[in-house]
N, CA and C of each residue as an Amber inpcrd file, in Angstrom:
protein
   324
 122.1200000 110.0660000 117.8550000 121.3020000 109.0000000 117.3180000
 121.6490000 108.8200000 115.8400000 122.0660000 107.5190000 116.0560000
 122.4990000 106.8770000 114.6310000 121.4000000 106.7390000 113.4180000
 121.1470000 107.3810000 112.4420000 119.8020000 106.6310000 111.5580000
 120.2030000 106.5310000 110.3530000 119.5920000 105.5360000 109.3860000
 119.8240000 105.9190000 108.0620000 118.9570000 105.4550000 106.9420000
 118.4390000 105.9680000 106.0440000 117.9940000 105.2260000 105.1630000
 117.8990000 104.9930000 103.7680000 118.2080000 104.0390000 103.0990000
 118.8890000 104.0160000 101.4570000 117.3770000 103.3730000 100.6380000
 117.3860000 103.7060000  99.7460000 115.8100000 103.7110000  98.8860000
 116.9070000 103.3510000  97.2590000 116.0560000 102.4700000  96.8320000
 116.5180000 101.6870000  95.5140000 115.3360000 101.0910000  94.9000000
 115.0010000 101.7080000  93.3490000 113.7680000 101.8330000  92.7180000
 114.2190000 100.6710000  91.8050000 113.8240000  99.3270000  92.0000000
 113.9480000  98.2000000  90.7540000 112.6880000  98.3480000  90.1100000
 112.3390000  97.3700000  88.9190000 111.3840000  96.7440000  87.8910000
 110.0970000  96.2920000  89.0320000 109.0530000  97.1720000  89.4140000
 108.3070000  96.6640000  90.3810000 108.2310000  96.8120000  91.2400000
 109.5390000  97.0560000  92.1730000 109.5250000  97.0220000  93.1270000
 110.6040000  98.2780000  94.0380000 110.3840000  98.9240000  95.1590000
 111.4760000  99.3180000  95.6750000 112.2010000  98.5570000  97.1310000
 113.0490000  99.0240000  97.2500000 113.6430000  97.9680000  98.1320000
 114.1060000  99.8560000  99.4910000 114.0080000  99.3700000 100.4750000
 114.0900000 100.5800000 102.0030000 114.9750000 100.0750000 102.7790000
 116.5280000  99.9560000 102.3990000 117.3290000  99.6090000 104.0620000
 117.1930000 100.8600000 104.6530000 116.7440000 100.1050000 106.0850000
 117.1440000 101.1580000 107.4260000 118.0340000 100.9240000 107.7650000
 118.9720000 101.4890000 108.5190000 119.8130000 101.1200000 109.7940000
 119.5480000 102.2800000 110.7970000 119.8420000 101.7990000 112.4790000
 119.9730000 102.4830000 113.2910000 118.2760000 102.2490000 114.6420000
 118.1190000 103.1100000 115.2130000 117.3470000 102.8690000 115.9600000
 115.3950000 103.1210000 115.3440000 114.9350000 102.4510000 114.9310000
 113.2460000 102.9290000 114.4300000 112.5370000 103.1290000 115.6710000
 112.4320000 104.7430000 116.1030000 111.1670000 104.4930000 117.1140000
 110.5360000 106.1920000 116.9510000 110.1860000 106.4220000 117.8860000
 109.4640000 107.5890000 117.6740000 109.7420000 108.4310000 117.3030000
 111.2530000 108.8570000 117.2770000 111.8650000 109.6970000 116.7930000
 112.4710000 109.7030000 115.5080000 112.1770000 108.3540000 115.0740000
 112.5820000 108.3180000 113.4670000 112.2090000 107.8790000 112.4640000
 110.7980000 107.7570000 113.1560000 109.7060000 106.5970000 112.2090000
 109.1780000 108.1030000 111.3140000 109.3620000 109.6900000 111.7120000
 109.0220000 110.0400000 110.4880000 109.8960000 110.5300000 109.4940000
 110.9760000 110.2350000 109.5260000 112.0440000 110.2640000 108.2270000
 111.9120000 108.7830000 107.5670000 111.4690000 107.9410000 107.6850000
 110.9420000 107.0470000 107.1740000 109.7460000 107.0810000 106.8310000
 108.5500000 107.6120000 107.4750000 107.0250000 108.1270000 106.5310000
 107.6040000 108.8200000 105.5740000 108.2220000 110.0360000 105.7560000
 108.5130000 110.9970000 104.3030000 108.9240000 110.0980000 102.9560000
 109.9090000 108.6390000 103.2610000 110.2610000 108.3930000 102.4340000
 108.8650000 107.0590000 101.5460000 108.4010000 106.6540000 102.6480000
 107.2720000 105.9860000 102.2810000 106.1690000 106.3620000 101.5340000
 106.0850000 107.3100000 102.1690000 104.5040000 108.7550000 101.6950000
 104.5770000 108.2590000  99.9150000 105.1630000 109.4000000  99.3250000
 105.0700000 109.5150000  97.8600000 104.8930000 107.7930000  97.4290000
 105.6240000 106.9270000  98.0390000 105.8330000 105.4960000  97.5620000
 103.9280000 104.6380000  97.3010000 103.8750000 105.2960000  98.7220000
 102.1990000 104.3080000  98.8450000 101.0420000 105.4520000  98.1910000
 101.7500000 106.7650000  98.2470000 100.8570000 107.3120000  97.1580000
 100.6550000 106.9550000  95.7200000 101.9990000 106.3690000  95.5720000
 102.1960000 106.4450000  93.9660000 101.3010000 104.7490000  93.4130000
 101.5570000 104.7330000  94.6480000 100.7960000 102.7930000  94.3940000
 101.0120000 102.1960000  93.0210000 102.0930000 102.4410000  92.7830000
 102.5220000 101.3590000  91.2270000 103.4660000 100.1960000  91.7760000
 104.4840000 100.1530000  92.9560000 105.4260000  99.0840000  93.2550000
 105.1820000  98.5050000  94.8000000 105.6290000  97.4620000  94.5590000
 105.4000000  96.9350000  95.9660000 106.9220000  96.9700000  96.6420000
 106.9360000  96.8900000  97.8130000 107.6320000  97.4710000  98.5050000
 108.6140000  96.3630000  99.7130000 109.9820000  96.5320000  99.8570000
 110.3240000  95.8440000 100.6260000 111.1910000  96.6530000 101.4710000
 111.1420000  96.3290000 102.7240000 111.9640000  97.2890000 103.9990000
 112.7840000  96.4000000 104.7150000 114.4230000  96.2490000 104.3980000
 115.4720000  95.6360000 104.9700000 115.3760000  96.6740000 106.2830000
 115.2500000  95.6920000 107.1370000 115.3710000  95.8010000 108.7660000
 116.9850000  95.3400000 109.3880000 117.5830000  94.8510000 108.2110000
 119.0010000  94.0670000 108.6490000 119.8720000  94.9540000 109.3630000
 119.6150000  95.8920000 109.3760000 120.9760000  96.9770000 110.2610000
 120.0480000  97.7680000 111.1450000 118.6580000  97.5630000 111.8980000
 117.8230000  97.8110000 112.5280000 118.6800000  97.7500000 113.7530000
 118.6370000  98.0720000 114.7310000 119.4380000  97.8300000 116.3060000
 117.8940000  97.6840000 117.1720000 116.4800000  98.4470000 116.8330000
 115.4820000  98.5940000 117.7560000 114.6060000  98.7970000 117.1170000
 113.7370000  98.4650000 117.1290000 112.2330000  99.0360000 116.8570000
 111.3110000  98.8010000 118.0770000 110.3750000  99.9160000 117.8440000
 109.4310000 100.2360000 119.1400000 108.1290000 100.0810000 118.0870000
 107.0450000  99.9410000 119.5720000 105.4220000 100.0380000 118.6380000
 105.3250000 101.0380000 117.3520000 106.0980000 102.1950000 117.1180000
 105.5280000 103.2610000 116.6000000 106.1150000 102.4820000 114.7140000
 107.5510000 101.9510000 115.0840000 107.3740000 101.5580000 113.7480000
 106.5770000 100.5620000 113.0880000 106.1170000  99.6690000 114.0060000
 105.0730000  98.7080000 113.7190000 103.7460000  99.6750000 113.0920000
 103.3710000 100.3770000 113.7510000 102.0190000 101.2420000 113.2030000
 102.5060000 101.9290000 111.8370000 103.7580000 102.3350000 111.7770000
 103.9200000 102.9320000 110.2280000 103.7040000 101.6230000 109.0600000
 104.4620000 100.6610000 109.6510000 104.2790000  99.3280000 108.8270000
 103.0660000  98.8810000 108.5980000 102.1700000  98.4560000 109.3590000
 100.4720000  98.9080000 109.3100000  99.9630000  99.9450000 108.1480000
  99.6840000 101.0670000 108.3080000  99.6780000 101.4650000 107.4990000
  99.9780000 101.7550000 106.2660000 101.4870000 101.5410000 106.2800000
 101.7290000 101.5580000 104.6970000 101.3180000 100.4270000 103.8740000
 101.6120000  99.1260000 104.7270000 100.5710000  97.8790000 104.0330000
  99.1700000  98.2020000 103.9080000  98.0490000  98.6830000 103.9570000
  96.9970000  99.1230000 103.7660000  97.0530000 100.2520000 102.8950000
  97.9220000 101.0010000 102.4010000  97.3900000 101.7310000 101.6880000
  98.4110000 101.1440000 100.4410000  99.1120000 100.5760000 100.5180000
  99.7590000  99.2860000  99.4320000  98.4230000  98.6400000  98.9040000
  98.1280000  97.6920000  99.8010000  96.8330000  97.1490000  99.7000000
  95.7870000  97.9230000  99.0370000  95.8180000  98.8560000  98.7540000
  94.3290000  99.1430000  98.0400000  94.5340000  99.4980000  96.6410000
  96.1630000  99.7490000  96.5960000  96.4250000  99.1920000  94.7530000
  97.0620000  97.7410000  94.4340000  96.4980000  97.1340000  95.4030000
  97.2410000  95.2000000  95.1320000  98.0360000  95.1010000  95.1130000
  99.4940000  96.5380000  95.9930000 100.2600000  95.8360000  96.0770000
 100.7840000  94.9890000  97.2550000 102.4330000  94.8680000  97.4650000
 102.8020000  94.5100000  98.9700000 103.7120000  94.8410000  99.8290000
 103.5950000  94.6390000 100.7820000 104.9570000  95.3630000 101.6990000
 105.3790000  94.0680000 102.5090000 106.9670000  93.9400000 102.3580000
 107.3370000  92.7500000 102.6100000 109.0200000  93.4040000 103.8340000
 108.6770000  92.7340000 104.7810000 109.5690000  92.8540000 105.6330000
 110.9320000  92.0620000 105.5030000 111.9630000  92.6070000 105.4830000
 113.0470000  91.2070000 105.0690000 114.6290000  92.0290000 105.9130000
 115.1780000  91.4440000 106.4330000 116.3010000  91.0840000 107.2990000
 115.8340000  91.5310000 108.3460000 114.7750000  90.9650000 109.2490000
 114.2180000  91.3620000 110.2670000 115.0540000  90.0250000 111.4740000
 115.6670000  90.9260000 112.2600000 115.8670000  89.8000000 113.7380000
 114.8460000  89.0840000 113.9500000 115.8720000  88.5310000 115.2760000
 115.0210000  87.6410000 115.8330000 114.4810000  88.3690000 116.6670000
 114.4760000  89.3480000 117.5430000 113.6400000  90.1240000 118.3690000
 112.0650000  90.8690000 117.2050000 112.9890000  91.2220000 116.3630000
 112.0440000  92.1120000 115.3140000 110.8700000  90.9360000 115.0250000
 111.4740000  90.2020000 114.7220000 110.2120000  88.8500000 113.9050000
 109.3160000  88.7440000 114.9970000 110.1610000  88.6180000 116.1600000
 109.2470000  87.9640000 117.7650000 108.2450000  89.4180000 117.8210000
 108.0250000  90.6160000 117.5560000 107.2030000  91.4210000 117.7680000
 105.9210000  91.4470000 116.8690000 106.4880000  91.2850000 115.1740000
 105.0420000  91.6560000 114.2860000 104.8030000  89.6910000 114.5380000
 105.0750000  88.7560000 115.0280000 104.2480000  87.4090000 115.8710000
 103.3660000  87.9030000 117.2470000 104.5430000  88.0520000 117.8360000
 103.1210000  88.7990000 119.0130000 101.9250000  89.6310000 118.7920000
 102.5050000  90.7910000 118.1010000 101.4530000  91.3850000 117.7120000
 100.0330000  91.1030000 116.3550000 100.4500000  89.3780000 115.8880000
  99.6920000  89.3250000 114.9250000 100.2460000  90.0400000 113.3650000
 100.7870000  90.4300000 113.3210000 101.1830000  91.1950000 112.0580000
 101.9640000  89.9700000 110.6200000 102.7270000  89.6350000 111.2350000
 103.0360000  88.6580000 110.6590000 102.3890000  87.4420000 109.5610000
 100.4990000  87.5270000 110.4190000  99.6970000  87.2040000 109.1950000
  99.7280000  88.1980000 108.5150000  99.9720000  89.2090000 108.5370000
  99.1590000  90.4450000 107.6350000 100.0320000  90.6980000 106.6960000
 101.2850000  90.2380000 106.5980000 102.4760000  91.0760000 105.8360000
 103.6770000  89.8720000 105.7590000 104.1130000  89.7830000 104.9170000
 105.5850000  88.9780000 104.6890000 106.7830000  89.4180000 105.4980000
 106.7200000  88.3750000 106.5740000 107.8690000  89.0060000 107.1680000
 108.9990000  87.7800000 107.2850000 110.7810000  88.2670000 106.8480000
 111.6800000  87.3310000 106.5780000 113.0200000  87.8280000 107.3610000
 113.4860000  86.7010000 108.1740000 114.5360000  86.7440000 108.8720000
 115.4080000  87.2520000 107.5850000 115.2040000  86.9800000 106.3820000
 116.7940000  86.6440000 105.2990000 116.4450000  88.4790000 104.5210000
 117.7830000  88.3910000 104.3680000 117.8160000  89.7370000 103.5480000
 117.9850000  90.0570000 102.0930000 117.3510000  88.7140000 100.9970000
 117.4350000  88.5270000 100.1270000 116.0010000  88.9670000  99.3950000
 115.5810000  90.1330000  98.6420000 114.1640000  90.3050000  98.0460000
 114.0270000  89.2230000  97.1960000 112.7260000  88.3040000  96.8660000
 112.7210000  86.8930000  96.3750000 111.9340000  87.2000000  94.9000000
């Protein structure tokens, strides 16, 4: 199992490419890297999905959560190079109101 994930601290903000498969088995090497982030609640946060191959429910619930505990220092968590399968899930599931989510892989 392919995984990977690169973390880059700008003015405000950090930026999270994944690549590889997000599901139960790897959504917590991605909490570890989140944890300290939504603890630290000073930047808002963006997670390139662009080299994603899968995501399952479990990464949706990490995404959930870390937007809520973003949320309670004003900041945000913004989804960006998300497929077209990926987009079609946080729509089904409603999430999509809850959180910025962008086919493009450009932080704006």
């Amino acid at each position: 199992m392919n995984f990977n994930i690169e973390t880059q601290e700008h003015d405000g903000y950090y930026e999270i490419k994944v690549g590889g498969e997000l599901d139960v088995y790897t959504v917590p090497e991605l909490e570890q890297v989140l944890t300290p982030i939504k603890q630290e609640g000073t930047h808002d946060v963006y997670v390139n999905l662009t080299n994603v191959s899968y995501m399952d429910s479990t990464g949706l619930g990490l995404f959930v959560g870390t937007l809520k505990a973003l949320n309670q220092n004003d900041k945000e968590l913004y989804i960006i190079g998300a497929s077209e399968r990926s987009s079609r899930l946080f729509e089904i599931t409603g999430l999509s109101y809850l959180m910025d989510v962008n086919e493009g892989s450009e932080v704006e």
